[in-house]
N, CA, C and O of each residue as an XYZ file, in Angstrom:
828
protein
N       4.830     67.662    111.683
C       6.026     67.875    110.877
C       7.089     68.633    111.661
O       8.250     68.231    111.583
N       6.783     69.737    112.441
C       7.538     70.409    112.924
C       8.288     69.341    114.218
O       9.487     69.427    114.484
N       7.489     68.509    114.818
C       8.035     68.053    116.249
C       9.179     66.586    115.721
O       9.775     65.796    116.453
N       9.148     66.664    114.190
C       9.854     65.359    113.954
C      10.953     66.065    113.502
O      12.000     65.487    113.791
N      11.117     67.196    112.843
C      12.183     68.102    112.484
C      13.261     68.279    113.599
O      14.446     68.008    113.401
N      12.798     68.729    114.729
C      13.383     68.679    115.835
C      14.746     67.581    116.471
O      15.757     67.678    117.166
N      13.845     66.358    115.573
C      15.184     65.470    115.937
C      16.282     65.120    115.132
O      17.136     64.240    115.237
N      16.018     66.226    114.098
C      17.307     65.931    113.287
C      17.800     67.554    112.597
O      18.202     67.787    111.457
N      17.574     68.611    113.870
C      18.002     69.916    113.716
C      18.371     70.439    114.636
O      17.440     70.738    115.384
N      19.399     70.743    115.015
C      20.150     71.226    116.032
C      19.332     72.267    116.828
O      18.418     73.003    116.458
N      20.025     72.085    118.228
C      19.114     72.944    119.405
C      18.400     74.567    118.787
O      17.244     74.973    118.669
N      19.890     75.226    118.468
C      19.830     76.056    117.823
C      18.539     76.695    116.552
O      18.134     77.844    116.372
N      18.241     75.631    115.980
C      17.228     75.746    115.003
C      16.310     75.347    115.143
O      15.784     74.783    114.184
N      15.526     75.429    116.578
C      14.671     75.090    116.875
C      13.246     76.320    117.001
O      12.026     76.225    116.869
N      14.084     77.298    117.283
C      13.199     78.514    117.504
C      12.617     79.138    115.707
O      11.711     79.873    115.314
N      13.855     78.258    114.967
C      13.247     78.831    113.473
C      12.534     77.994    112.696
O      12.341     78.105    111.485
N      12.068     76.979    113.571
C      11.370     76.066    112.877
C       9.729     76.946    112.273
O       9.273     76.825    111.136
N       9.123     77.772    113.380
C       8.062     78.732    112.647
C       8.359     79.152    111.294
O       7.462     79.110    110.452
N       9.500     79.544    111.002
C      10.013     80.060    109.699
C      10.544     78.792    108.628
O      10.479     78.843    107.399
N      11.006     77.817    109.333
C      11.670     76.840    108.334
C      10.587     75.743    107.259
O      10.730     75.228    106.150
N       9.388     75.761    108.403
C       8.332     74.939    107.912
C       7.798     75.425    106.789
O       7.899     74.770    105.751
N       7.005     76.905    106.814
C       6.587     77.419    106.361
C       7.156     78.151    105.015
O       6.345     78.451    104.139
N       8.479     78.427    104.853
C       9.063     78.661    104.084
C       9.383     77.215    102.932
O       9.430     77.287    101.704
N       9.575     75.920    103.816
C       9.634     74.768    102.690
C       7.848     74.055    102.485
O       7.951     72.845    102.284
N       7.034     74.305    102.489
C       5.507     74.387    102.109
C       5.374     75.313    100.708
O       4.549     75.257     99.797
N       6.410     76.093    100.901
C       5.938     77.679    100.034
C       6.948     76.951     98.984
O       6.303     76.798     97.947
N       7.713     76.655     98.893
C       9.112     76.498     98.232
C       8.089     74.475     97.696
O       8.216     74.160     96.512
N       7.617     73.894     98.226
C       6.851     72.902     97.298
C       5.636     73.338     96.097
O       5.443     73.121     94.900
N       5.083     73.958     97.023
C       4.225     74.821     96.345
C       4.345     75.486     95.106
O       3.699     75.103     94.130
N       5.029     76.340     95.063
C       5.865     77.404     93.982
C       6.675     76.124     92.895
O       6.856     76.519     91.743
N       7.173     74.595     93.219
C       7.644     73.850     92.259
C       6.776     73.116     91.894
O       6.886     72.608     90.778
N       5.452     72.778     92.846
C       4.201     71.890     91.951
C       3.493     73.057     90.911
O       2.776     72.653     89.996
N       3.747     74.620     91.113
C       2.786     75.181     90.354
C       3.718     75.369     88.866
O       3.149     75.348     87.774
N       5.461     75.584     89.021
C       6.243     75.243     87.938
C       5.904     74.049     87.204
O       6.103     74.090     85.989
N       5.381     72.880     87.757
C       5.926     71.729     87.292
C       4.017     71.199     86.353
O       3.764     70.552     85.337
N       3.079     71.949     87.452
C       2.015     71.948     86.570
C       1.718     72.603     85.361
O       1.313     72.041     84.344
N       1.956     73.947     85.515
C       2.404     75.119     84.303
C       3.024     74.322     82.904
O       2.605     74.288     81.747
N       4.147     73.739     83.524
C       4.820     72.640     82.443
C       4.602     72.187     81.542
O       4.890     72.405     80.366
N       3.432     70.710     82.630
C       2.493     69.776     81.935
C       1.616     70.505     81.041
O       1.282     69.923     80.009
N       1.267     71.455     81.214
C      -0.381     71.536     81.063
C       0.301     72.547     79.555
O      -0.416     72.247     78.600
N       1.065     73.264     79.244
C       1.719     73.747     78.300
C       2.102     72.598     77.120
O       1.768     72.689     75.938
N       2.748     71.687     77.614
C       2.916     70.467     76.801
C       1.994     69.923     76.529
O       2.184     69.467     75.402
N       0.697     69.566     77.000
C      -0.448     69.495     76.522
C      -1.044     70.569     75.577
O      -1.524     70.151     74.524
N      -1.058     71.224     75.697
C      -2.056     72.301     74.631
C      -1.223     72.654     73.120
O      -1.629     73.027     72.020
N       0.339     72.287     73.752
C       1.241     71.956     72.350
C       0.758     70.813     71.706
O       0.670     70.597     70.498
N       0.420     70.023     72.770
C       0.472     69.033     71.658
C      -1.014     68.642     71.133
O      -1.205     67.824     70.233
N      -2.171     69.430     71.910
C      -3.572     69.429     71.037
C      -3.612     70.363     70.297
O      -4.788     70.433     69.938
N      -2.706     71.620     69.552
C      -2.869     72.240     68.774
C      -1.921     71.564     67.780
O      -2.393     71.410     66.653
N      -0.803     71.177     67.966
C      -0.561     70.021     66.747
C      -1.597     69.284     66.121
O      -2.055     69.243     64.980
N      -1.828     68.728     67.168
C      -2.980     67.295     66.615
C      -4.288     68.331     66.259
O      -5.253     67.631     65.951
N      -4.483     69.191     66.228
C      -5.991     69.606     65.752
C      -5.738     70.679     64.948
O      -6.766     71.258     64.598
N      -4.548     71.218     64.469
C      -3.825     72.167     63.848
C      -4.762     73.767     64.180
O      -5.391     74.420     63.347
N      -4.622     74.003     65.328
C      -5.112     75.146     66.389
C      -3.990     76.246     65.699
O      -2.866     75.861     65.378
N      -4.345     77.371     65.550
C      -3.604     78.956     64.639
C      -2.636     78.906     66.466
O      -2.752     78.105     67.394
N      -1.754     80.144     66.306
C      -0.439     80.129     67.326
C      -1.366     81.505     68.198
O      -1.105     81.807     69.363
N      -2.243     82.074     67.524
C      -3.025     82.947     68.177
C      -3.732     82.305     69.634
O      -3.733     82.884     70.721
N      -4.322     80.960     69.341
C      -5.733     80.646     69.962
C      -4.524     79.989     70.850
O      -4.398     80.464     71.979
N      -3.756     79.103     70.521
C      -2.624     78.509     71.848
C      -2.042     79.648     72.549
O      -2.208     79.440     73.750
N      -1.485     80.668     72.376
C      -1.402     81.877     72.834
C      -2.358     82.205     73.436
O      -1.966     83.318     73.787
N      -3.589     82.090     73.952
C      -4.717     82.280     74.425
C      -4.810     81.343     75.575
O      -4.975     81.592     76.770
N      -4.668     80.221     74.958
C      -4.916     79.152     75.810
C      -3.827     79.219     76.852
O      -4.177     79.127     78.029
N      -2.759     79.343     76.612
C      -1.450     78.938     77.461
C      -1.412     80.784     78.465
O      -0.867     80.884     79.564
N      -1.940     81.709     77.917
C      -2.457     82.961     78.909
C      -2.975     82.628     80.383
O      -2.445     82.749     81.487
N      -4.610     82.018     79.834
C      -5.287     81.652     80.660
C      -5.096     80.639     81.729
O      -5.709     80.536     82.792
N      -4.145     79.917     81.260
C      -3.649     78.555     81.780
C      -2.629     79.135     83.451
O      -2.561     78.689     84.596
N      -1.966     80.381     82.677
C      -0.376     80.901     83.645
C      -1.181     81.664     84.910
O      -0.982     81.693     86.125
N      -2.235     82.294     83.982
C      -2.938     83.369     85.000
C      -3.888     82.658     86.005
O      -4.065     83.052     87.157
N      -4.484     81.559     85.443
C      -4.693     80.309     86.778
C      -4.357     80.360     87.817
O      -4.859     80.793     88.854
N      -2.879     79.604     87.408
C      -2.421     79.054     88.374
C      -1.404     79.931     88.846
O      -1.001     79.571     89.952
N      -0.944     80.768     88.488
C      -0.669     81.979     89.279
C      -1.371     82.697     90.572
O      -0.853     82.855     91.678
N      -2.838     83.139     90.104
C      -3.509     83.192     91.492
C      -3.765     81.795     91.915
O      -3.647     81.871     93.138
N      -4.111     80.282     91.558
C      -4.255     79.821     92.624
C      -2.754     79.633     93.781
O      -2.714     79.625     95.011
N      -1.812     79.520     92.900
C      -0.402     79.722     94.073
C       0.323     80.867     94.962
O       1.211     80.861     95.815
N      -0.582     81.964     94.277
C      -0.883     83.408     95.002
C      -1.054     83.273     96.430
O      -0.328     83.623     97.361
N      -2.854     82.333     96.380
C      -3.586     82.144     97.382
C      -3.322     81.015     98.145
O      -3.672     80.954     99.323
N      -2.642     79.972     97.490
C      -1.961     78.840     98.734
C      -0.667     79.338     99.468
O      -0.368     79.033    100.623
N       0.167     80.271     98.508
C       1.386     81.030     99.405
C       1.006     81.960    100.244
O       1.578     82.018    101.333
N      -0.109     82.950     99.903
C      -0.817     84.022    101.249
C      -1.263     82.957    102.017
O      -0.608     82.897    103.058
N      -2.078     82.122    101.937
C      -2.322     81.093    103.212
C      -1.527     80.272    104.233
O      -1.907     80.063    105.384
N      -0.078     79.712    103.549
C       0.721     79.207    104.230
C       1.378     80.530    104.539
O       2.515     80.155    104.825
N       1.373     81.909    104.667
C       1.941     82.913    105.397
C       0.903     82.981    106.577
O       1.229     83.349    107.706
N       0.253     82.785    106.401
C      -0.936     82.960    107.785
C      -1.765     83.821    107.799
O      -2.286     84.135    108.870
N      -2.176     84.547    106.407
C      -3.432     85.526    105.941
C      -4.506     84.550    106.160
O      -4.295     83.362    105.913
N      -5.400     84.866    106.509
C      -6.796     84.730    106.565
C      -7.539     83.932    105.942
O      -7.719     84.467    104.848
N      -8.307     82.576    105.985
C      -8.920     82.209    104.933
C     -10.216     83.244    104.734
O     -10.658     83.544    103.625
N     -10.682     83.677    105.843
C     -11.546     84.309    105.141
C     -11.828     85.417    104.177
O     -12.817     85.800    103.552
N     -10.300     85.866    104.324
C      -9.886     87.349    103.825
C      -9.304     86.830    102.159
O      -9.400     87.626    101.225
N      -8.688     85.369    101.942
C      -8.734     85.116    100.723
C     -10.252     84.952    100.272
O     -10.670     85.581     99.300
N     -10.905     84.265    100.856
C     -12.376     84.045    100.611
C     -12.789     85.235     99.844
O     -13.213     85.335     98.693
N     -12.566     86.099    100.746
C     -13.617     87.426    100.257
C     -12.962     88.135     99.176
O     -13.575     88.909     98.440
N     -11.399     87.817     99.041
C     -10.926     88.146     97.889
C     -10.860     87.483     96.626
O     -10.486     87.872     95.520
N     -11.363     86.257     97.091
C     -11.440     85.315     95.578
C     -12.704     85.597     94.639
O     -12.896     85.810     93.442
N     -13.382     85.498     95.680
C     -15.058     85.809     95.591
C     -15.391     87.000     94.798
O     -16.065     86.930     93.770
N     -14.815     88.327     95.377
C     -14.572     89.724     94.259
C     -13.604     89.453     93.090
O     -13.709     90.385     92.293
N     -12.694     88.533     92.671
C     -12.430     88.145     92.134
C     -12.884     87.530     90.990
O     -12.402     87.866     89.909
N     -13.813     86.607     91.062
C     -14.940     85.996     90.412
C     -15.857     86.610     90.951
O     -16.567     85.832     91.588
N     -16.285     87.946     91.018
C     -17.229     88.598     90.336
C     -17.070     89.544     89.528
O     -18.020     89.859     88.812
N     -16.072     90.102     89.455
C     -15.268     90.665     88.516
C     -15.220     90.046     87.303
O     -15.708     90.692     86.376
N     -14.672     88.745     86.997
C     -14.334     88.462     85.896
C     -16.088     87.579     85.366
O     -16.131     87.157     84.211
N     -17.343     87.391     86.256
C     -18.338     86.939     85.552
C     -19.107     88.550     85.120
O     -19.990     88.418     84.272
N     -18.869     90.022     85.604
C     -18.895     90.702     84.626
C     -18.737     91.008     83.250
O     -19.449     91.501     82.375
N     -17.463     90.513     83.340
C     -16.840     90.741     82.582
C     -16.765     89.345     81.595
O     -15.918     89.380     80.702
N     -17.516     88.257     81.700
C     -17.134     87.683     80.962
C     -19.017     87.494     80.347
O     -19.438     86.938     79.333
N     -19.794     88.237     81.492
C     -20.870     88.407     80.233
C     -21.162     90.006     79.335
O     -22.153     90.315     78.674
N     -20.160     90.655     79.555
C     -20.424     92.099     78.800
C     -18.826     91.556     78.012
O     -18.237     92.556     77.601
N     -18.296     90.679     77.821
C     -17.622     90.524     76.213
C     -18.183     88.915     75.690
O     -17.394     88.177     75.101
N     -19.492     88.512     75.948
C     -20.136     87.521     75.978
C     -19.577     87.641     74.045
O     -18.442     87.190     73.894
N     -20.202     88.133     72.800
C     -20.116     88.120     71.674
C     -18.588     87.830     71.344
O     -18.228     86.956     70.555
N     -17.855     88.553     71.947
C     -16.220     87.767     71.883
C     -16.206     86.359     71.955
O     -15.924     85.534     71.086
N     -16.554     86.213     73.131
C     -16.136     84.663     73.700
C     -16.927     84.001     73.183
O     -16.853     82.860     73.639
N     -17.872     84.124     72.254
C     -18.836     83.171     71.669
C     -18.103     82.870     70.428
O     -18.065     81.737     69.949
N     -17.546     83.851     69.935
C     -16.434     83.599     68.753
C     -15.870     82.801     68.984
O     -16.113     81.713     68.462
N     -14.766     82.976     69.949
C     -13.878     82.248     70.681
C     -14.121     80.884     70.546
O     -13.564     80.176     69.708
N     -15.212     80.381     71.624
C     -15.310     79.100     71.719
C     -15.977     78.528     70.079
O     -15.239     77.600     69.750
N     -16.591     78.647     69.457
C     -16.427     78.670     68.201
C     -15.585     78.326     67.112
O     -15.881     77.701     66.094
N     -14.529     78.800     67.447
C     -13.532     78.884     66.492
C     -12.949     77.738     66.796
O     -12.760     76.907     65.907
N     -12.570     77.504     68.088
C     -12.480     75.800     69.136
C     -13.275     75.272     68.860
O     -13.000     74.102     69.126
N     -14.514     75.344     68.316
C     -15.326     74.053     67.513
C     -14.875     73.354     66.303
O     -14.879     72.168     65.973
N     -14.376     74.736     65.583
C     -14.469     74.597     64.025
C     -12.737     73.967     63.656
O     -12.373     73.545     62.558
N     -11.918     74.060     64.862
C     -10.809     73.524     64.616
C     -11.314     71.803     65.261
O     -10.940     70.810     64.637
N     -12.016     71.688     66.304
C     -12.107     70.265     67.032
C     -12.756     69.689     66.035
O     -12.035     68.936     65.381
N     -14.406     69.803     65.498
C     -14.869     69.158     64.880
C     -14.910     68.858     63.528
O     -15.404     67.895     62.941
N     -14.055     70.255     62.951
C     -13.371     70.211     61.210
C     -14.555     69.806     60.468
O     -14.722     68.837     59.728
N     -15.568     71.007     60.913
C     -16.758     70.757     59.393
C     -16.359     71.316     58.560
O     -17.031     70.969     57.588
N     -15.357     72.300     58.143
C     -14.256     72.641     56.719
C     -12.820     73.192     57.116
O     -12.737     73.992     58.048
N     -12.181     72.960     56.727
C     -10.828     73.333     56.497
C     -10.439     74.118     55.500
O     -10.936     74.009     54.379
N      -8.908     75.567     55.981
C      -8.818     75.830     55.131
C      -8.349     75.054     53.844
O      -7.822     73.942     53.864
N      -8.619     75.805     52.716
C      -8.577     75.182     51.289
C      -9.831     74.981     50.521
O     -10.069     75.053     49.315
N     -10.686     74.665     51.722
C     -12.277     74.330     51.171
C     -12.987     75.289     51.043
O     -13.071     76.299     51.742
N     -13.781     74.851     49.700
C     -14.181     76.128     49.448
C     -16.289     75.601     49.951
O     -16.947     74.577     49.766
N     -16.622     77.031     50.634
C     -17.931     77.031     51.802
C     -18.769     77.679     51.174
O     -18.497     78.664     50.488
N     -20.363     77.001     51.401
C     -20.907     78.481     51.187
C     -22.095     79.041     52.170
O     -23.192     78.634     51.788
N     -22.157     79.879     53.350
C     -23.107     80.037     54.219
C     -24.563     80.156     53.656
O     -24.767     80.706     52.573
N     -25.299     79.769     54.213
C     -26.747     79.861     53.596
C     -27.285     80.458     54.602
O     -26.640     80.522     55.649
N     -28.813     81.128     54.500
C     -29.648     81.302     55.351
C     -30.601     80.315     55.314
O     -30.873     79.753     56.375
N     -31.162     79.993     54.305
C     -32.031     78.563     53.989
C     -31.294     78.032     52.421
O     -30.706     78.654     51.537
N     -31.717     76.356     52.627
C     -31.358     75.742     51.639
C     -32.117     76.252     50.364
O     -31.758     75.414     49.537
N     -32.947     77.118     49.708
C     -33.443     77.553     48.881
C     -32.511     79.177     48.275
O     -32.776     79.764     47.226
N     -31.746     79.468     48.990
C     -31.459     80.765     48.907
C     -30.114     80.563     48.793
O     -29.642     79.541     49.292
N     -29.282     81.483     48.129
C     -27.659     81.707     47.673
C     -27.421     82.536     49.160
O     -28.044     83.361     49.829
N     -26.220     81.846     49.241
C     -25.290     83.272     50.765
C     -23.933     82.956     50.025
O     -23.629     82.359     48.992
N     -23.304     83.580     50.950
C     -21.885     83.870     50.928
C     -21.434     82.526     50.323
O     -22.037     81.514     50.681
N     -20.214     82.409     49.250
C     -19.396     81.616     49.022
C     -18.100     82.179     48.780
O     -17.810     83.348     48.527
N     -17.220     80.974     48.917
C     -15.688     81.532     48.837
C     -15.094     80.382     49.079
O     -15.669     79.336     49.381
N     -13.767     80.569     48.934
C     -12.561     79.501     49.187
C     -12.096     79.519     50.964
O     -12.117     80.688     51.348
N     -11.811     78.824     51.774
C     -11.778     79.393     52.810
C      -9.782     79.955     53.250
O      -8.831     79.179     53.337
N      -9.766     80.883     53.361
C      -8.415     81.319     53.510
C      -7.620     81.368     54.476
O      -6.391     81.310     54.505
N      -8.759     81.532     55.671
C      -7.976     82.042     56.854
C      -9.069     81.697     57.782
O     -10.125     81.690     57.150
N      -9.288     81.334     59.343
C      -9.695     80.788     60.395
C      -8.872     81.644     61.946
O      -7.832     81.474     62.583
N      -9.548     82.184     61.984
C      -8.899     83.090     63.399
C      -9.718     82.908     64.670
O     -10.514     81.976     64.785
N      -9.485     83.924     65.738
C     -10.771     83.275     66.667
C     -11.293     84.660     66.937
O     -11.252     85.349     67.957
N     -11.732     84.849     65.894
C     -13.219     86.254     66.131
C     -13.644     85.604     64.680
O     -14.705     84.986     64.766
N     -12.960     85.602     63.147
C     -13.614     85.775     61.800
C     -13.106     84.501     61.115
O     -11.961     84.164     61.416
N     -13.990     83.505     59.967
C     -14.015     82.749     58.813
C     -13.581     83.427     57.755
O     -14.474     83.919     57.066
N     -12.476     83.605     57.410
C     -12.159     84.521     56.189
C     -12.582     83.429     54.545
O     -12.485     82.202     54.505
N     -12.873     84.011     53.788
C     -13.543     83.475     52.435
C     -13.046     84.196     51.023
O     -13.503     85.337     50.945
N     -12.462     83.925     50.215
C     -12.065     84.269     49.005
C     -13.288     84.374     48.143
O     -13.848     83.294     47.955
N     -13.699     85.168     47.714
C     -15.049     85.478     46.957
C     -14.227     84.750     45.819
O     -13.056     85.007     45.538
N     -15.190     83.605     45.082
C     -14.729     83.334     43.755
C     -16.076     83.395     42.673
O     -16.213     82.662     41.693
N     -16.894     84.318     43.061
C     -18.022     84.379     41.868
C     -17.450     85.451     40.860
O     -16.550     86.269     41.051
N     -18.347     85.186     39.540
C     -17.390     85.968     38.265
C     -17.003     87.279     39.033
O     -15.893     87.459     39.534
N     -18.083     88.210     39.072
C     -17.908     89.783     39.594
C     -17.210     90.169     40.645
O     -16.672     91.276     40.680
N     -17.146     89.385     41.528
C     -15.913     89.941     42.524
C     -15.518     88.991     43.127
O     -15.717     88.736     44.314
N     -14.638     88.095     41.982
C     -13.640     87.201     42.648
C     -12.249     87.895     42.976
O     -11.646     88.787     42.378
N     -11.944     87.183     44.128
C     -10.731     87.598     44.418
C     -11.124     88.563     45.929
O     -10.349     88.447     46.878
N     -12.153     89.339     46.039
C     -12.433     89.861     47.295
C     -12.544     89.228     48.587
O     -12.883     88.046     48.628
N     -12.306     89.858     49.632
C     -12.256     88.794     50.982
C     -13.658     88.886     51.419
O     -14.278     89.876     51.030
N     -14.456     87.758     52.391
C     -15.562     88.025     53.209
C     -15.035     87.490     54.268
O     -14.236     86.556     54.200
N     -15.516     88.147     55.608
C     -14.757     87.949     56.875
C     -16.327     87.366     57.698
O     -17.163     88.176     58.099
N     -16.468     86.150     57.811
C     -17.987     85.878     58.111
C     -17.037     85.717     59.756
O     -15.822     85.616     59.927
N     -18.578     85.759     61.139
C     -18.187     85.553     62.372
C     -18.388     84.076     62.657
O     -19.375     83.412     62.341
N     -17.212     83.626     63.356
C     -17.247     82.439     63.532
C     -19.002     81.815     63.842
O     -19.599     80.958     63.192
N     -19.376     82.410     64.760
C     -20.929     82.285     65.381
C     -21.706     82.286     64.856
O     -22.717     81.694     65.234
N     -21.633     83.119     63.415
C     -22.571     82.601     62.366
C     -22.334     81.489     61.590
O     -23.276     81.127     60.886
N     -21.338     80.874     61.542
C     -21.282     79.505     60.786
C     -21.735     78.459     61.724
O     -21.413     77.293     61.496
N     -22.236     78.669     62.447
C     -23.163     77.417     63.360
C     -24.398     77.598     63.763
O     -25.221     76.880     64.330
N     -24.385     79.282     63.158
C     -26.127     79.558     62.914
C     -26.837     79.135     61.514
O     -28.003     78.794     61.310
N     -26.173     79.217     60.969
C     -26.492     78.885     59.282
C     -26.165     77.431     59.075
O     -25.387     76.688     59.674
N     -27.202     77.179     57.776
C     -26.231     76.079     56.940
C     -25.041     76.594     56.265
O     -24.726     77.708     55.846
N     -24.295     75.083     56.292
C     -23.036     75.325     55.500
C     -23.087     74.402     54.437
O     -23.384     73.250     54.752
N     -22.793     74.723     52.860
C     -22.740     73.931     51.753
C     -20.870     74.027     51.509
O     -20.085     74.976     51.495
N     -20.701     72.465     51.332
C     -18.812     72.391     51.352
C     -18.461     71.643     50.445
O     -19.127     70.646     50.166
N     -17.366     71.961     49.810
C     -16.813     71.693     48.214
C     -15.324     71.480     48.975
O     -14.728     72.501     49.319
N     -14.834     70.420     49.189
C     -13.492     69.776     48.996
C     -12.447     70.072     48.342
O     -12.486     70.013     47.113
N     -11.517     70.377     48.874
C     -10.479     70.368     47.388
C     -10.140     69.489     46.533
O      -9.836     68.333     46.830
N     -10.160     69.975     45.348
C     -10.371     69.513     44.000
C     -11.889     68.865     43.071
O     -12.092     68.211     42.048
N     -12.666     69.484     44.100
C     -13.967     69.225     43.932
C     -14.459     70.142     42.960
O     -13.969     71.234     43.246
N     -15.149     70.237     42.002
C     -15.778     71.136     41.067
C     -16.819     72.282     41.531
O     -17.818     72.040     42.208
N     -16.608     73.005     41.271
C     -17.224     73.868     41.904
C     -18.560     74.521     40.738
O     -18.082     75.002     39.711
N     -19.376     74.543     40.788
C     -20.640     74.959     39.815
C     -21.116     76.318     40.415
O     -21.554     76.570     41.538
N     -20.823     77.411     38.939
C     -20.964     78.561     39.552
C     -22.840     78.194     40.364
O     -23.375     77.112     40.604
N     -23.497     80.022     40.630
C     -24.375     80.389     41.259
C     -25.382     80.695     40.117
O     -25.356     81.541     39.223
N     -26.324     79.680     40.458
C     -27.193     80.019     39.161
C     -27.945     81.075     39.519
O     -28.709     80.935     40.474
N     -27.859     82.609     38.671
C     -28.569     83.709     38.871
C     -29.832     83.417     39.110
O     -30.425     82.652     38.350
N     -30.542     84.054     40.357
C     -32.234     84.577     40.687
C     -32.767     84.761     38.983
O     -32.328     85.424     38.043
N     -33.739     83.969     39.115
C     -35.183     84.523     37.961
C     -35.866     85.431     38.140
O     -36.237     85.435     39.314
N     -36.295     86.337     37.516
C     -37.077     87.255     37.786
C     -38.681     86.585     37.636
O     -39.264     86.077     36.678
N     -39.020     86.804     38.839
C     -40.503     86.826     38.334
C     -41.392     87.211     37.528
O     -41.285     88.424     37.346
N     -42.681     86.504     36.641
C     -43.333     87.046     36.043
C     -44.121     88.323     36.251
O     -44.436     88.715     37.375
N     -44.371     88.844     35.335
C     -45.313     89.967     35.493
C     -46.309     89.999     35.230
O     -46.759     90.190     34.100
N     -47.186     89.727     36.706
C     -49.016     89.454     36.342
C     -49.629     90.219     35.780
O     -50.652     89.921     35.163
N     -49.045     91.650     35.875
C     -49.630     92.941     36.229
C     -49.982     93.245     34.783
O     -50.984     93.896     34.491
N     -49.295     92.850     34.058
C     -48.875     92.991     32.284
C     -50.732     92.800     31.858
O     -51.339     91.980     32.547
N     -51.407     93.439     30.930
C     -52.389     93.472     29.979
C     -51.861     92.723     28.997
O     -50.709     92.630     28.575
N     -53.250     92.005     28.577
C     -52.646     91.378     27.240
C     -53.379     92.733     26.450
O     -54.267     93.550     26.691
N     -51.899     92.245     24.772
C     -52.388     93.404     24.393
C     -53.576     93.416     23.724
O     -54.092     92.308     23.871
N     -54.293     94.165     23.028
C     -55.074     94.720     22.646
C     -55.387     94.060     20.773
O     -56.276     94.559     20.083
């Protein structure tokens, strides 16, 4: 590149070709990482449209996305300066070990997280619907209307007689540990038929 430059840059600008090359490498670079940033933004707009994703979790997404490709154009601009591959090496490397610390001591976060990216991709309920977590199909859990969908908590409108109207904030991670029982909107909803008490063996007949 440099020896073809030569024939269409004056005598003069020949000694700055070290600088001219290297400076338009950096200057492509810096507009493919604008122009990827872009794309990849317009994408996640437009899968949180289509999957109706909260402005929180795209806010998340489009974070992770900048901070990417930020260090990777970090590390292709320190390289076309003439730093070290090995010295990026060893800095990428502490780099990603840093963040696999750190991404298994907030492991219970990010399990939410990706979670909550289930429950919007695969839409086993939506808000409006009203849920009810189980531990086993024999046993009553949590029910409610569903209100709210974030990416840590399942928020739930308690609608049983005694404390309707209260919130339950279930973790995303438990709604894919449990069963889920789901009532549609405009679906009838049949209250919770109260526990029986067991008999009492213990009882004498009387006398």
């Amino acid at each position: 590149m440099r020896r073809s430059l030569k024939f269409y840059l004056p005598e003069w600008a020949h000694d700055w070709l070290e600088i001219i090359v290297p400076g338009l490498q950096i200057l492509l670079i810096l507009l493919a990482a604008w122009l990827l940033q872009h794309l990849l933004r317009r994408l996640v707009r437009r899968a949180g449209a289509h999957y109706q994703l909260p402005a929180d979790m795209l806010m998340l997404f489009n974070g992770v996305l900048r901070w990417a490709i930020l260090l990777g154009t970090t590390l292709l601009v320190l390289e076309r300066m003439g730093v070290s591959a090995t010295v990026l090496w060893t800095a990428f490397t502490s780099f990603a070990t840093v963040g696999a610390v750190a991404f298994f001591a907030a492991w219970s976060v990010l399990s939410n997280l990706f979670c909550a990216l289930l429950i919007f991709a695969v839409g086993p309920f939506r808000v409006g619907d009203v849920i009810e977590v189980l531990d086993t199909a024999d046993k009553e859990g949590a029910r409610g209307r569903v209100t709210d969908i974030n990416l840590l908590y399942t928020t739930l409108e308690d609608i049983a007689p005694g404390t309707a109207g209260t919130l339950l904030q279930i973790p995303n991670t438990l709604i894919f540990q449990r069963m889920v029982r789901r009532w549609k909107p405009g679906q009838e909803v049949k209250p919770a038929e109260p526990a029986q008490a067991a008999p009492d063996t213990d009882s004498s007949p009387p006398a």
